[in-house]
C-alpha positions in Angstrom: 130.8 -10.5 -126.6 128.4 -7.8 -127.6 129.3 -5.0 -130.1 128.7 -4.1 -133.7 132.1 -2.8 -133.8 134.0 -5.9 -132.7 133.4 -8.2 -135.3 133.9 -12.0 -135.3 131.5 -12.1 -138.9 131.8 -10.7 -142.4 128.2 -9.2 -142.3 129.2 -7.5 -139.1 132.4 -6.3 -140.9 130.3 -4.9 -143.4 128.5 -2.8 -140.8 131.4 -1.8 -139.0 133.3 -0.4 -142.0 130.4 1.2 -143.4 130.0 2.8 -139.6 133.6 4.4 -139.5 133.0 5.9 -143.3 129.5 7.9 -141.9 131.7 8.9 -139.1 134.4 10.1 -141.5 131.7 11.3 -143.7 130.3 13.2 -140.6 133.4 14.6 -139.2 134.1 16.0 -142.4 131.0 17.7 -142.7 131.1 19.1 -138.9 135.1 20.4 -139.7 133.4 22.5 -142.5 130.6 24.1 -140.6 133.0 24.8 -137.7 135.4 26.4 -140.3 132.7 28.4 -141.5 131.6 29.5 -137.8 135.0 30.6 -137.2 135.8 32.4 -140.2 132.0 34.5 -140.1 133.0 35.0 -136.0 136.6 37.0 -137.0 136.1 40.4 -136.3 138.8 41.8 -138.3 137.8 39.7 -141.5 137.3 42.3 -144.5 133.3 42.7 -145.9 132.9 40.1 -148.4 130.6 41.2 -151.7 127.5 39.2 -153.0 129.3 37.3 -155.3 132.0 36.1 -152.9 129.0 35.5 -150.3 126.9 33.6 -153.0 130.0 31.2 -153.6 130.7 30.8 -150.0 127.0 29.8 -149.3 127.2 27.6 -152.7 130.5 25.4 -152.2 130.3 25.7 -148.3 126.2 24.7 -148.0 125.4 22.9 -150.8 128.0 21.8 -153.2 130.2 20.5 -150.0 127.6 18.9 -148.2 125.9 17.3 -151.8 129.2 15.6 -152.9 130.0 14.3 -149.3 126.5 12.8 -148.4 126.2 11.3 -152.2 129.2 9.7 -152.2 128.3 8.0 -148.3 124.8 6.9 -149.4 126.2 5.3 -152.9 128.8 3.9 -150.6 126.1 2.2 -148.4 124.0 1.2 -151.4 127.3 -0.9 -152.9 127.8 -2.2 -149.1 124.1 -3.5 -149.1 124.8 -6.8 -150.8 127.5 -7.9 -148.0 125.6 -7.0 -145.0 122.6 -9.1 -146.8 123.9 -11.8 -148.7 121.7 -14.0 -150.5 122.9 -17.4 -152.6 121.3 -19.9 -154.3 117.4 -19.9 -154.5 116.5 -20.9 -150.7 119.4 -21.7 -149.5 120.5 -25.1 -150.9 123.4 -26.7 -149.8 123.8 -24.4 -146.6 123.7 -25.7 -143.1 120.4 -25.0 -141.5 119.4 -23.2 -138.2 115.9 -22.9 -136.9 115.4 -20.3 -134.3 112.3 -20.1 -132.8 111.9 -16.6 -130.4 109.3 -17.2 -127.5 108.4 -15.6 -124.0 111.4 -14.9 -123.3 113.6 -17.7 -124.8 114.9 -19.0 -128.0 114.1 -22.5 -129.1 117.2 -23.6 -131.4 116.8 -26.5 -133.9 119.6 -27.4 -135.9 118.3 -29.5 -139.6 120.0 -31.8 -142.1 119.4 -30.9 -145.6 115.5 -32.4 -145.3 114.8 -30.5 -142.9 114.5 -33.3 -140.4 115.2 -31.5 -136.9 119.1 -33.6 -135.8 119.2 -31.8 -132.3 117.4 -29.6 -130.2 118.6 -26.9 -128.1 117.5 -23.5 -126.1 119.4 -19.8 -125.5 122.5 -21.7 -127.4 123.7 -21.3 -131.2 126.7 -23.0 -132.7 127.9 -21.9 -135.8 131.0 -22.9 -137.9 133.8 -20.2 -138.7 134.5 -19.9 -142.1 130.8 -22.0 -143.0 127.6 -19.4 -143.6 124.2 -20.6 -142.0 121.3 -20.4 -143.1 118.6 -19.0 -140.0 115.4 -19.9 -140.5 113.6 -16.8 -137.7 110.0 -17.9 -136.8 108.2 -16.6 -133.8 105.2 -18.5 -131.3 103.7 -15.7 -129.7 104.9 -11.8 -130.4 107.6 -10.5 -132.9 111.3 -10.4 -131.4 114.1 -9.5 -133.3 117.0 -12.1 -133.3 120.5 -10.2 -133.2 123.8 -11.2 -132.7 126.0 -8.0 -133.1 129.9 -9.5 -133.2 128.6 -11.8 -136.1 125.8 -9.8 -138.2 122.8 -7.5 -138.3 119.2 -8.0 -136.8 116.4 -9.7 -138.6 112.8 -9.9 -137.2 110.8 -13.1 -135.8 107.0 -12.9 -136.6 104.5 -14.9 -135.6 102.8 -16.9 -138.5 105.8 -16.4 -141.1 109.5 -18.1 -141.4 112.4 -15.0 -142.1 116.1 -16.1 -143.5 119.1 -14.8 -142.5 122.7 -15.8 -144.0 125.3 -15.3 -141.7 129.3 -16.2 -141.3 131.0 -16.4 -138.2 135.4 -15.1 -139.4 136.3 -16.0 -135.9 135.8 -18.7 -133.0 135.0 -17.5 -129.9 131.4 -17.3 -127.7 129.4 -13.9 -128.4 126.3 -12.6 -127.2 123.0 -12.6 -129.0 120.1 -10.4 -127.5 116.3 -10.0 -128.9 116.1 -6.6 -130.5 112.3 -5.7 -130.6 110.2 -5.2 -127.0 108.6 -8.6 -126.4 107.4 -7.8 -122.9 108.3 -7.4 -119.5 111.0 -9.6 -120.0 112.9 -8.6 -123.3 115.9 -7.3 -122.1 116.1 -10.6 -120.1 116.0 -12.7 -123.3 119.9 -13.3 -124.5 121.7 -16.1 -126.2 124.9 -17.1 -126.2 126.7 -18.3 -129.8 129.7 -20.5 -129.6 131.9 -19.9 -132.9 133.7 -23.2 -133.7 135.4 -25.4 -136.7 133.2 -27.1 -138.9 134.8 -30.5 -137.9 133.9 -29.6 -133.9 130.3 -29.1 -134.8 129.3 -32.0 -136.4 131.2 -33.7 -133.9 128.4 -32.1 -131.1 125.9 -32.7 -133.4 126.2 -36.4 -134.1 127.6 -37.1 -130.5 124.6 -38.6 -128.2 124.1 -36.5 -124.7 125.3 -38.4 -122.0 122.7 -40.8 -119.5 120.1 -39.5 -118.3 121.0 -41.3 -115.1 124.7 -41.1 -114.6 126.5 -44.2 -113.5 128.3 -44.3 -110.0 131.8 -43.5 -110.4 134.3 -46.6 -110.7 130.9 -49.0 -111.2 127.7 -49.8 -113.7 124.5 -47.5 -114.1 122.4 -48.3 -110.6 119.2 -49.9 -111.2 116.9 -47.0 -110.1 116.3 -43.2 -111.7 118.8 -40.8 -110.4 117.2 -39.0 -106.9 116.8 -35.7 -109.0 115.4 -37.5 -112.4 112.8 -39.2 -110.1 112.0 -35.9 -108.7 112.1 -33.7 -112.1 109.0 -36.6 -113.1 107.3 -36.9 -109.6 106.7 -32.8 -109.8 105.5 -32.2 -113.4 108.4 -30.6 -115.2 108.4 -33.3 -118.4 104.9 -31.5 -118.7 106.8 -28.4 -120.0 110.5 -29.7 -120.7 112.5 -32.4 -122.5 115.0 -34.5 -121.8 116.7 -36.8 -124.2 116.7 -40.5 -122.9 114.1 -40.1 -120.7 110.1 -40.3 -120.2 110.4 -36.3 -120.6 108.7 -35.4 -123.7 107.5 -31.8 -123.1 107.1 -29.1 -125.8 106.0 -26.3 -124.2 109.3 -25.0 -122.6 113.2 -25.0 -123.0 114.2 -28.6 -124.0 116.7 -29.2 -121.1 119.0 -32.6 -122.9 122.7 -31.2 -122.3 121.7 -28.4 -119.8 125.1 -28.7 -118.5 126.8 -27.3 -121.1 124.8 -24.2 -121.3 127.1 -21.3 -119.8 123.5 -19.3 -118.4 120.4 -20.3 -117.4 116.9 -17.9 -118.4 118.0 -17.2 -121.2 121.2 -15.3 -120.0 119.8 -13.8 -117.4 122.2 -16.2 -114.7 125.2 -17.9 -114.8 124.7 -22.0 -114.9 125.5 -22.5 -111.0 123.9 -24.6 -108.6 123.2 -22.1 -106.9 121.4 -19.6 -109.3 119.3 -23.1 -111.0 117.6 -23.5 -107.1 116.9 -19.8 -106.8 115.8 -20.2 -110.6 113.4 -23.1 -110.1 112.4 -21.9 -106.9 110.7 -18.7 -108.0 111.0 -17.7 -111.7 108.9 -15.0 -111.9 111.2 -12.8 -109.4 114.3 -13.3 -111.4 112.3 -12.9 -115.0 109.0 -11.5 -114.1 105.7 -12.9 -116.2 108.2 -15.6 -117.2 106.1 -18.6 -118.0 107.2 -21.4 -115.9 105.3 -21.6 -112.5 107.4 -21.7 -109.5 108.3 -24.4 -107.0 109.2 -22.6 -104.1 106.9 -25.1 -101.8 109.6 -27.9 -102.7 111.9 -28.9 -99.8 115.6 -27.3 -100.4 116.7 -30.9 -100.4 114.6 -31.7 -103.6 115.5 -28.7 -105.4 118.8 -29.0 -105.0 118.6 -32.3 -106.1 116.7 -31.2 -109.5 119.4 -28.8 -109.8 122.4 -31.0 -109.7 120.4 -33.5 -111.8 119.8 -31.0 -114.3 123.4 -29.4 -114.5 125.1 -33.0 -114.9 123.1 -33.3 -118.1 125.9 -33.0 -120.7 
């Protein structure tokens, strides 16, 4: 899910081939020293003149090493353009990904060719195989360094300025994305997952509406009142901070929560989505992710949290 030299994009391919040529390159190199270590070790070796020593040191030390090392850096030079692709002016006619790196989560907006945001995520990317994207990296507090290693190479978030990154997921699949610049006490805590899928699929997600807020009792019609965990996710303050599609939840400040079901992890990665892990999560943040934003609940009966947390995870 994690590694440069697994790749699932054709930046990442890039990088990984132009990784096994240094270590070719390298190995090369480190044969010819060691042959020269060897041979100047033999003790029965015959004494070599100044001429034969001056070639020796020539070829061996600086013709070898010259050719070798010139041929890997104009090697990387030509790679350059693939591991950094660039097409038309700023972008036009790609699909659009904002990604917005914050204390210590991603905000994820995915916009139509306007600009106009269609849907809202958090600590989620999908991406279509075979389709590049266009990422547009902004930042709200500190610089982090958005990285997904199976699909491409790191670009940096900083605060006050919007980076672009083209990328191409060559295969489906769900990869790991991590923030690669120390944001805190909280940066290695800080992943994302990316879910690699047809074109067709995505636009499918994206135009698809989340389901009800409230779900509807099984074999009958929505009931009348809020869900018990809606009424309690409004009763203790959490649309100040989140968001939830379809309901009086309108906050900006944190993670918009609008089909936290699907979402494989919760804190950004740092748990799997179970029920279990969303109580422990709600109930004290700051010991799972410490100087994590979001205050903790832990005076809440168990009842009510785990009433928020079912609420929350049936939210697909």
């Amino acid at each position: 899910m994690q590694s440069a030299l697994d790749p699932a994009g054709s930046e990442a391919s890039a990088v990984a081939t132009l990784f096994w040529v240094m270590v070719v390159g390298g190995g090369v190199i480190w044969l010819g020293v060691i042959g020269l270590m060897i041979y100047a070790s033999r003790k029965s070796r015959s004494l070599m003149g100044e001429a034969g020593a001056s070639k020796v040191i020539f070829f061996g030390g600086v013709a070898f090493p010259v050719v070798v090392l010139a041929g890997l850096l104009s090697y990387a030079v030509w790679l350059m353009p693939a591991m950094r692709p660039w097409f038309g002016g700023e972008g036009e006619g790609l699909r659009r990904i904002e990604v917005t790196g914050e204390q210590f989560w991603w905000r994820v907006r995915y916009l139509d060719a306007s600009g106009k945001v269609i849907r809202e995520s958090a600590n989620e990317v999908r991406m279509p195989v075979g389709e590049r994207v266009l990422f547009r990296l902004k930042a709200s507090d500190v610089i982090h360094s958005f990285w997904i290693p199976s699909i491409g190479g790191k670009m940096d978030a900083i605060p006050g300025r919007i980076n672009e990154l083209q990328l191409m997921a060559t295969k489906p699949g769900s990869y790991r994305g991590v923030c690669a610049e120390f944001c805190g006490t909280s940066h290695a805590l800080m992943a994302f997952t990316v879910q690699a899928m047809p074109a067709a699929e995505l636009d499918t997600w994206l135009a698809a509406a989340p389901a009800p807020a409230v779900s509807p009792t099984p074999g009958g019609p929505a009931p009348a009142d809020p869900a018990p965990g809606l009424a309690l996710f409004l009763r203790h303050g959490c649309a100040a901070c989140h968001a939830i599609d379809g309901t009086e939840a309108e906050g900006r400040i944190g993670p918009d929560l609008t089909r936290f079901g699907q979402r494989p992890t919760i804190g950004a990665g740092t748990l799997p989505n179970t029920q279990e892990n969303l109580v422990r999560f709600i109930r004290a943040p700051d010991q799972i992710k410490p100087n994590v934003r979001m205050p903790a609940y832990g005076m809440l009966p168990e009842d009510e949290l785990a009433a928020i947390a079912e609420y929350l995870r049936g939210l697909e």
